[in-house]
C-alpha positions as CSV (number, residue, x, y, z in Angstrom):
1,X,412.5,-90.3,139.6
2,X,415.9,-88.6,138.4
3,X,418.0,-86.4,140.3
4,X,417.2,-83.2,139.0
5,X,413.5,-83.8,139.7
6,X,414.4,-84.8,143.4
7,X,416.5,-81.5,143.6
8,X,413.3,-79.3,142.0
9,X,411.0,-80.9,144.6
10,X,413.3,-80.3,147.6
11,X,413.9,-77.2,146.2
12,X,410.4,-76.0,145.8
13,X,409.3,-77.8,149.3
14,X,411.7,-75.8,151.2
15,X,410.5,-72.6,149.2
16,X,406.9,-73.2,149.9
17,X,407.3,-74.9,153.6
18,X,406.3,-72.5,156.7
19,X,407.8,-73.4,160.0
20,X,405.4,-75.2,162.1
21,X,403.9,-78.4,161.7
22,X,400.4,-76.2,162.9
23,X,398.7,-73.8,160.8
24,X,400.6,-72.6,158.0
25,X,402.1,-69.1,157.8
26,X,402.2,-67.1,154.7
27,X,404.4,-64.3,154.7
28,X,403.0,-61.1,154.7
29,X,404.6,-58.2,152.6
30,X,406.1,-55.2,154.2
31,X,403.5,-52.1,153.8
32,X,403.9,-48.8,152.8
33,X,402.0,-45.8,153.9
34,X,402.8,-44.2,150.1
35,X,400.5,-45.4,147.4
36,X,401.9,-47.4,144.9
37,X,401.7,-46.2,141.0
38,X,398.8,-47.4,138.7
39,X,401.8,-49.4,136.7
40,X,403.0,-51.3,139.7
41,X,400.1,-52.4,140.5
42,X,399.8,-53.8,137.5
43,X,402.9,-55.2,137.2
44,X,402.7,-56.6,140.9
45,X,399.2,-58.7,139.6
46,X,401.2,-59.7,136.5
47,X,404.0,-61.2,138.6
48,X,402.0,-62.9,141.0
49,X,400.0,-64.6,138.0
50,X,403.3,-65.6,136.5
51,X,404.9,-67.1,140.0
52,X,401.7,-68.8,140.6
53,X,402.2,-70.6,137.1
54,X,405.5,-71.5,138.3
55,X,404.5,-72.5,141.6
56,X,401.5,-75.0,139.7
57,X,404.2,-76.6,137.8
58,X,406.4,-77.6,140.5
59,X,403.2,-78.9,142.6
60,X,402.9,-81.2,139.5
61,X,406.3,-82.6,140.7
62,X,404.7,-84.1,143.8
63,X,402.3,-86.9,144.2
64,X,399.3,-87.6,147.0
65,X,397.9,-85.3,149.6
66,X,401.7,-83.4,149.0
67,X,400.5,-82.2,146.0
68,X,397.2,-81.2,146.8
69,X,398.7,-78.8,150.0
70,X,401.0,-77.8,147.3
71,X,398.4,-76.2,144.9
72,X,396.3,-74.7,147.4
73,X,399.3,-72.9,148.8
74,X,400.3,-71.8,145.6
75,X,397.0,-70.6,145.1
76,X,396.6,-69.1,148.5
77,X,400.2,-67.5,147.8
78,X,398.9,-66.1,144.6
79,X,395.7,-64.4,146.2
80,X,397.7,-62.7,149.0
81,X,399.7,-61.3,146.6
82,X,397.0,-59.8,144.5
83,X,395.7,-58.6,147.7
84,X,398.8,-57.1,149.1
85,X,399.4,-55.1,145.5
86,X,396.3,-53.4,145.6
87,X,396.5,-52.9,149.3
88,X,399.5,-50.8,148.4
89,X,397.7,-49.3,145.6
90,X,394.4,-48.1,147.6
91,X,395.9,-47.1,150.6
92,X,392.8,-47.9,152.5
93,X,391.4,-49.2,156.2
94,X,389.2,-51.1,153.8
95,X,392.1,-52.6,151.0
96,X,394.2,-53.2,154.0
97,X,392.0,-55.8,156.1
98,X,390.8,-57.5,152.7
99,X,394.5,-58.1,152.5
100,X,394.6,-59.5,156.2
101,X,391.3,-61.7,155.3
102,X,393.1,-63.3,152.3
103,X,396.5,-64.1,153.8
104,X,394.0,-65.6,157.0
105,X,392.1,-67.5,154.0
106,X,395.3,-68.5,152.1
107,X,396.5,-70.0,156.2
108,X,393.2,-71.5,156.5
109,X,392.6,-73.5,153.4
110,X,396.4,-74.9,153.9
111,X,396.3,-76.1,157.3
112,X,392.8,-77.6,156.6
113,X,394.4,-79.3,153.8
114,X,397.2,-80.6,155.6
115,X,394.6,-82.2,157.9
116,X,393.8,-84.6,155.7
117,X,397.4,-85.8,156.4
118,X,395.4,-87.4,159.5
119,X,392.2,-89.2,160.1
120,X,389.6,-90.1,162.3
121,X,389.5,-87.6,166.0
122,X,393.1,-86.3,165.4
123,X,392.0,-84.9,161.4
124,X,388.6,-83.5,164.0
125,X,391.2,-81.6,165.9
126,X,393.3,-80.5,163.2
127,X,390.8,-79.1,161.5
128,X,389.4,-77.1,164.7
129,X,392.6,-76.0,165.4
130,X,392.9,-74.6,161.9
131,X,388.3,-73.3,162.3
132,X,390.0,-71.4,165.7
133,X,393.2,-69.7,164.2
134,X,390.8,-68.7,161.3
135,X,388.6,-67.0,163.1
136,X,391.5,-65.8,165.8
137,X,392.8,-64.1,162.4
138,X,389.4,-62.7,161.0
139,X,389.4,-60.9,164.3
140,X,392.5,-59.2,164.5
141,X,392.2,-58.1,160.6
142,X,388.8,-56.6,162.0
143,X,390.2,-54.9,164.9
144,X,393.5,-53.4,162.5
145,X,390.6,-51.9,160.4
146,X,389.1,-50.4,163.1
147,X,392.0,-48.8,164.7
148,X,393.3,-47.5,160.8
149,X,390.1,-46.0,160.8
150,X,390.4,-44.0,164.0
151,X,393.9,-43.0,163.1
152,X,392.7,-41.5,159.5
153,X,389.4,-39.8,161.1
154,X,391.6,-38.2,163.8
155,X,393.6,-37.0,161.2
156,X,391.2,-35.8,159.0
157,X,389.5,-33.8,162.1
158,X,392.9,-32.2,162.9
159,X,393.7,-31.4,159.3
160,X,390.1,-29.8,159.0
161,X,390.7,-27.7,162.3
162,X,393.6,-26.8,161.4
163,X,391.6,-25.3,158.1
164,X,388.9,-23.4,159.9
165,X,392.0,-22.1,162.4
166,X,393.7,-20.6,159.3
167,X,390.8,-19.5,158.1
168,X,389.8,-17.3,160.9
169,X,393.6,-15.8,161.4
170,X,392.6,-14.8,157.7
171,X,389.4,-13.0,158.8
172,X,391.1,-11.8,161.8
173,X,394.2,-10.0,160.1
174,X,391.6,-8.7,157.2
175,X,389.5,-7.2,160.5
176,X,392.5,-5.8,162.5
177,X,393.9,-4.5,158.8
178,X,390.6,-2.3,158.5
179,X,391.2,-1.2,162.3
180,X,394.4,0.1,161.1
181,X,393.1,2.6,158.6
182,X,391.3,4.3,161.9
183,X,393.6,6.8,164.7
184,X,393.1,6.9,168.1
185,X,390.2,5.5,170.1
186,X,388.2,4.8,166.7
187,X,391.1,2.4,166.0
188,X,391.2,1.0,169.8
189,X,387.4,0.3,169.4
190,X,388.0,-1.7,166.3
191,X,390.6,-3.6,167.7
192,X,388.6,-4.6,171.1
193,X,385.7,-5.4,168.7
194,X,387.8,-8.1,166.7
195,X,388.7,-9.2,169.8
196,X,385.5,-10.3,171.3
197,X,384.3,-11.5,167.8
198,X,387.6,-13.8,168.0
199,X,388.5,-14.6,171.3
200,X,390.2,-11.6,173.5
201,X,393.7,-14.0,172.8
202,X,393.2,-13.8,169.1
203,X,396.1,-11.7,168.3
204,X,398.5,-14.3,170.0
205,X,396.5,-17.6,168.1
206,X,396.6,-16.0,165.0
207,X,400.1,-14.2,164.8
208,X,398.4,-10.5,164.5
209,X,399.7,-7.3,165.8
């Protein structure tokens, strides 16, 4: 082997190699609460297909079991990155744990992999290790979801109180407007009427009078 192939492989070992000799981390993308645009998503799927055509031909480089870790990674590398970009597209509880499952998969089917460095009880326990930080991973993505969905229900429920709230300060200044038009006790009459129709504090909730 020449030097320059020596230099890619080293090269594309250290770019690919998580720290750990465990289960193997893939590194998951910063989030953003902002939707990403139709054409980044696109473009975002476009480079992960090219990178993982890169990462293929540098597996090529290696030989044995090396190789074989090599291509799953990239192709566990590839999926997290189709999952992140549409993650960031969707904006959803939902998008967002698929994207958690595939970086646990991508982990999974490395480590599992890189058992078969070993053999006999010690491969056994490598690959339960791997079974147990799997599921360990499926279960936090689960949780993540569930708390995302409390958040967004909780403020959905605010936003949609703070509708009907608006919509009553309209009724109530429409109500107190029309009480207006009247003198005296006619008017006072009105007024106490809006007031036990919306709460005797209404004027003070809804910024009337």
């Amino acid at each position: 082997m020449n030097t320059v192939s020596k230099l890619m492989i080293a090269l594309f070992t250290a770019g690919l190699s998580f720290a750990g000799a465990g289960v193997a981390q893939m590194v998951v993308p910063k989030t953003d609460s902002t939707p990403s645009s139709n054409d980044d998503y696109l473009a975002a799927k476009s480079n992960a297909g090219a990178q993982y055509r890169i990462d293929q031909d540098a597996c090529s480089l290696l030989i044995g079991n090396a190789k074989d870790v090599c291509k799953v990674r990239a192709k566990g590398k590839e999926g997290v990155a189709r999952a992140d970009a549409r993650s960031a597209h969707e904006d959803t509880p939902k998008a967002s744990e698929q994207a958690s499952l595939a970086n646990a998969q991508a982990n999974y089917d490395v480590a599992v992999e890189q058992c078969a460095d070993f053999a006999g009880h010690r491969r056994n326990v490598c690959v339960q290790e791997a079974t147990d930080e799997f599921a360990r991973s499926r279960n936090r993505a689960n949780d993540e979801r569930a708390v995302d969905d409390a958040r967004r229900d909780g403020a959905t429920t605010i936003v949609r109180n703070q509708g009907y709230a608006d919509m009553r300060a309209a009724e109530y200044a429409v109500v107190i407007e029309a009480c207006d038009s009247r003198d005296g006790p006619a008017r006072n009459a009105c007024v106490s009427n809006a007031d036990v129709k919306y709460g005797s504090n209404a004027y003070i909730k809804y910024g009337v009078r």
